[in-house]
N, C-alpha and C positions, 0 to 999 in steps of 0.2 A: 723859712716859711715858703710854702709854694703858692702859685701864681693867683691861687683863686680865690684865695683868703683874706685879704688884704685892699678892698676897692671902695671906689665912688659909687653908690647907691643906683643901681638903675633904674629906671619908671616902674618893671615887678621883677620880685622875684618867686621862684618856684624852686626846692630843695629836689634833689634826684641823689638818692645813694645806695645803688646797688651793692652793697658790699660783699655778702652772702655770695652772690653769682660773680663778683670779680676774686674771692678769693678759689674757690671753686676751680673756675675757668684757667684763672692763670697755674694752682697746680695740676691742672690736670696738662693742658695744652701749651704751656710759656712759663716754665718751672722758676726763667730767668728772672720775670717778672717781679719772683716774688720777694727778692732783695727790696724792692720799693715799698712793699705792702705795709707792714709797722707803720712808715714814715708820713707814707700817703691818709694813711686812717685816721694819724694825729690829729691832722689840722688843718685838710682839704677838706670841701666841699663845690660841689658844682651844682650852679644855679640856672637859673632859666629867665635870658631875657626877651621880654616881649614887650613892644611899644609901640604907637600908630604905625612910624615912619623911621627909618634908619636910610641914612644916604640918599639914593634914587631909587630905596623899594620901601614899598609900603604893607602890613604887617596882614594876612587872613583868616589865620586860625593857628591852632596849636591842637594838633589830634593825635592820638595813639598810633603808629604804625599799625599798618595791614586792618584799622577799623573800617567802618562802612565809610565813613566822615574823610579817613584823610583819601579812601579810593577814590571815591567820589570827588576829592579836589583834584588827584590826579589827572581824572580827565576831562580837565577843566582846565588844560595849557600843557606847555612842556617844561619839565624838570629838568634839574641837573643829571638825573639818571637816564633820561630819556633820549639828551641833546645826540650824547655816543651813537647810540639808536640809529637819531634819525641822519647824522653824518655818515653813517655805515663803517663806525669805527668799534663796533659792539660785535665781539665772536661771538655773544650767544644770543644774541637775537638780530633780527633785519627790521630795517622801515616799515617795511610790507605787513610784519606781525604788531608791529606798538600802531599800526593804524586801525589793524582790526581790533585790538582791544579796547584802543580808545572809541572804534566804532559799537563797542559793545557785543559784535560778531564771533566775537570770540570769547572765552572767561582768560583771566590770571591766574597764573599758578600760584599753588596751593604751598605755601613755603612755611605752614605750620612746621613739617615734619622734615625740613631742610638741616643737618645740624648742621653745615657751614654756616647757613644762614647765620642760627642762634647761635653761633661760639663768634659769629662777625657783630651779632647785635648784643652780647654779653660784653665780649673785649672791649665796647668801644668808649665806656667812662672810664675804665683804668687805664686805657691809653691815651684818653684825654689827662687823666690825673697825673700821669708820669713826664706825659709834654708840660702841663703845667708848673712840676717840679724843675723840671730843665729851665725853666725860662720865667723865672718871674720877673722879669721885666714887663709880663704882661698878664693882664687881666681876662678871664675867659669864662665865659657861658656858655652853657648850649640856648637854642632856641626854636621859634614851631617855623611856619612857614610864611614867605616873603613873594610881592609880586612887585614886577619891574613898573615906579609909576607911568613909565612912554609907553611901553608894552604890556600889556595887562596879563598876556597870554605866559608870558614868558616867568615862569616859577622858578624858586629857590630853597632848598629843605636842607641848610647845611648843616651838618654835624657840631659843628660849634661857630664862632665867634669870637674875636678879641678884640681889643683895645692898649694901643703900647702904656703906659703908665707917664714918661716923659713928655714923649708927643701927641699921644691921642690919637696918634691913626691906626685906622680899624684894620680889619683882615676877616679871611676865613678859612678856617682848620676843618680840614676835611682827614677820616678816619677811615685805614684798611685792611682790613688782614687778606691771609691766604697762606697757601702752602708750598707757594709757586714764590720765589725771591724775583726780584726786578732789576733790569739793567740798565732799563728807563721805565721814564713812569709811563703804565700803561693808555695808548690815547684816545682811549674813553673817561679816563681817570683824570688827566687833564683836560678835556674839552667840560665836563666838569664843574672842574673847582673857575675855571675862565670863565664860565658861565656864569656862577656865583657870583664873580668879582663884576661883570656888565653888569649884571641888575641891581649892585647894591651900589656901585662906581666903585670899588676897591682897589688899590693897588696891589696888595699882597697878600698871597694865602701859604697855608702849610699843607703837605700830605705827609702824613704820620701815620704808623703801625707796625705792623710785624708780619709784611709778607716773607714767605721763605721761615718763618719762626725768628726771623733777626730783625734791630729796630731798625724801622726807616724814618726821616724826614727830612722835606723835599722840599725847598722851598719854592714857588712859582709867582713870578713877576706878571702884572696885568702888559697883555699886550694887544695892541689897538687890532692893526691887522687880522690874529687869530679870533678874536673878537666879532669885529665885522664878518667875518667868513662865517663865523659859528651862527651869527641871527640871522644872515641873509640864508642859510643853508636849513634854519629851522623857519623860518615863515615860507618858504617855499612850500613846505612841510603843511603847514596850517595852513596854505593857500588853496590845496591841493585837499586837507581834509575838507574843510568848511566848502570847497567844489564837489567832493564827493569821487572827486580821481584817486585811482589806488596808484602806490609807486610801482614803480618800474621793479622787473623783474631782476633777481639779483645776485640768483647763484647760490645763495645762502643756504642750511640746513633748514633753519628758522621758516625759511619763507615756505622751502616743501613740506613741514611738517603741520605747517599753520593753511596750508591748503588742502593738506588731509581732514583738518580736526572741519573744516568750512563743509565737507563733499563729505560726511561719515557712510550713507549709502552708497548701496548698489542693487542701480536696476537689470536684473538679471536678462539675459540676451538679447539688449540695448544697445545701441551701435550708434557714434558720430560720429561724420568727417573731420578733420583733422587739418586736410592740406598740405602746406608747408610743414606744420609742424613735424609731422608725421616722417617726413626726412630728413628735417632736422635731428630729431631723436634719434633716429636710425644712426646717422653720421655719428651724433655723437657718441654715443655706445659704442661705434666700431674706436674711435678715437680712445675712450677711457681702457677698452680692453687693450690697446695697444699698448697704454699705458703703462697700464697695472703690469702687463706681460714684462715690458721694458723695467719696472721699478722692481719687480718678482727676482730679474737678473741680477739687477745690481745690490740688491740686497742681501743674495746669496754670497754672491762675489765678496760683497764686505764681511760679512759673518765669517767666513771660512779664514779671510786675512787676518783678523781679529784676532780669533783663536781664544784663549779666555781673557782678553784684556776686557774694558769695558767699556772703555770710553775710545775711540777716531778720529783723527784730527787729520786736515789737509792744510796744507800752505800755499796761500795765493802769493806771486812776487809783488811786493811792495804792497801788499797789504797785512800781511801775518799769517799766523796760524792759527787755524781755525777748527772748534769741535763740529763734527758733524751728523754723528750717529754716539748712541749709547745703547749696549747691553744689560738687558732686565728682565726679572723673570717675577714669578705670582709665586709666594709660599715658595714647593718645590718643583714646581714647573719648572719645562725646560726655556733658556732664555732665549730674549725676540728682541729685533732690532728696531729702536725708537732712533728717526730720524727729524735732526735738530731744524727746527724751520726757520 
C-alpha cells in the first residue's frame, strides 16, 4: 500500500489525479518511471490539505498556478521561490529584477510555452506518488498556500506535506526535475525548502525528483543559523522594498536585461554625462577583453591537447583529480570547448 492511502482524516480534502499527463510524461521523458505506473494507479491518491493553521503558519488560499489570484498573492511577500532571489543564490534571476516585478515595473514571464516548465509541473504528482510508494511510513498531501503567523510577509507554496504515521511529526517535500544531475543540492533549492521549514516550524523536509533523468532524494535537517540568515537577509529585502530603495548593483545578466526592458527607448541624438562611470566602463571593457583574449589562448591550448578525447581532467596535490573542460558539438557541428565551472 503506498503512503497516501491509508490516513487520519484531515480538516478537507481535495482529490488531484493527473494520470493522463503522468502517464504521457514519464514515457515520453523517464521511461524508468514507468515500472511504477500499474502499481501507483492501483491504490494512490493524493489529496489536498488545507486548514486555518498548521504549526507557526497560517493557511491564505489555494489558487491555480500562474492565475491572476495566486500572481497576485505572490506580491504580497516572499516565497520559497523568491528567498534564492533575494539572497543572490538564483543564476537566473537577481534581487534587482524580483524587486521590479513585485514593483509592478516590470511584467513576469510568460512560461505558458516553457516546456521545461510543463514537463516540471506534469512530473510533479508522480514523483510525489513514487516518494509515497518508497515510504509509507508516511502520510502525504499536497496543499495551496501558508503565511508565517510572526511574519505575515513571509510565504510558503510547498509541493507537498507529510505527517510520519508513528510520531506525527510533519515535514515538507519539495519536488525537481531537470536535465542537469546534482552533486549538491542546488542553493537556491535549499534556501528553499529551509524556508518552508521557518514558517511552518518543521524540522524535516525532502527534495525529490529526477534531475539529471535519475532519482534523487535529499533529505534536509531544519537548521537555526541558516535560518536566521535567510529572514534577516529577506526583511532587508522588504525593508528596502516598502522604502522604495532598489538593490544594489550586481553583476547579474538578470539585472542588465531587466534594465533594458525599464529604458525600451531611445532619444535619438541625446547625450548624458556619465562621470565616473564613463571610465569605469572603459576599464572595464579593457579588463574583459584581456580576458576573453587570455581564456581564447587557453582554450585553444586545451583543444589541441585533447585531441578527440572528450572529457580533461587536472590533478591538484592533496586534493584529487579533477574534470575541467568537455568537448561538445551541435548535430554535426564541429566540436567546442565547455568549460567546467
Amino acid at each position: 500500500m503506498c503512503g497516501t492511502c491509508s490516513h487520519s482524516a484531515p480538516p478537507f480534502f481535495l482529490m488531484a489525479d493527473n494520470s493522463f499527463i503522468y502517464f504521457l510524461v514519464t514515457s515520453l521523458f523517464c521511461p524508468s518511471m514507468l515500472l511504477h505506473y500499474t502499481h501507483l494507479r492501483k491504490g494512490c491518491k493524493l489529496y489536498k490539505y488545507i486548514a486555518e493553521e498548521l504549526g507557526d503558519a497560517e493557511f491564505i488560499g489555494d489558487f491555480e498556478p500562474g492565475s491572476p489570484e495566486w500572481h497576485q498573492l505572490r506580491m504580497q511577500g516572499i516565497g520559497g521561490s523568491d528567498v534564492g532571489t533575494v539572497l543572490g543564490l538564483n543564476p537566473y534571476e537577481s534581487a534587482y529584477t524580483l524587486w521590479h516585478k513585485k514593483k509592478g515595473l516590470i511584467a513576469e514571464q510568460n512560461m505558458d510555452d516553457n516546456i521545461a516548465v510543463f514537463i516540471g509541473n506534469s512530473m510533479e504528482e508522480p514523483i510525489l506518488r513514487r516518494f509515497a510508494d518508497k515510504h509509507p511510513e508516511l502520510e502525504i498531501w499536497t496543499t495551496g498556500t501558508w503565511r508565517s503567523k510572526k511574519f505575515g510577509w513571509m510565504h510558503a507554496n510547498p509541493d507537498a506535506i507529510f505527517r510520519h504515521r508513528e510520531t506525527g511529526e510533519w515535514g515538507i517535500i519539495e519536488v525537481k526535475t531537470g536535465r542537469n544531475p546534482w552533486i549538491d543540492i542546488p542553493p537556491a533549492y535549499r534556501a528553499q525548502v529551509m524556508w518552508y521549514l521557518t514558517i511552518f516550524g518543521f524540522k524535516k523536509a525532502y527534495i525529490v525528483g529526477t534531475p539529471g533523468y535519475v532519482w534523487e532524494e535529499r533529505r534536509i535537517d531544519f537548521d537555526q543559523f541558516e535560518s536566521d540568515a535567510y529572514v534577516a537577509g529577506a526583511y532587508r529585502f522588504i525593508q528596502a522594498f516598502m522604502e522604495d530603495r532598489k538593490p544594489e548593483w550586481d553583476g547579474s545578466l538578470s539585472t542588465y536585461e531587466t534594465v533594458r526592458e525599464i529604458h525600451p527607448d531611445i532619444a535619438r541624438a541625446s547625450e548624458v554625462e556619465i562621470g565616473e562611470l564613463g571610465v569605469g566602463l572603459w576599464n572595464a571593457q579593457k579588463r574583459f577583453d584581456e580576458a576573453q583574449a587570455e581564456l581564447n589562448q587557453y582554450k585553444s591550448a586545451v583543444l589541441d591537447a585533447m585531441g578527440m578525447a572528450q572529457h580533461a581532467t587536472t590533478t591538484v596535490d592533496g586534493e584529487g583529480t579533477f574534470r575541467v573542460a568537455s568537448r561538445q558539438s551541435r548535430r554535426d557541428g564541429l566540436p567546442y570547448l565547455v568549460v567546467k565551472k
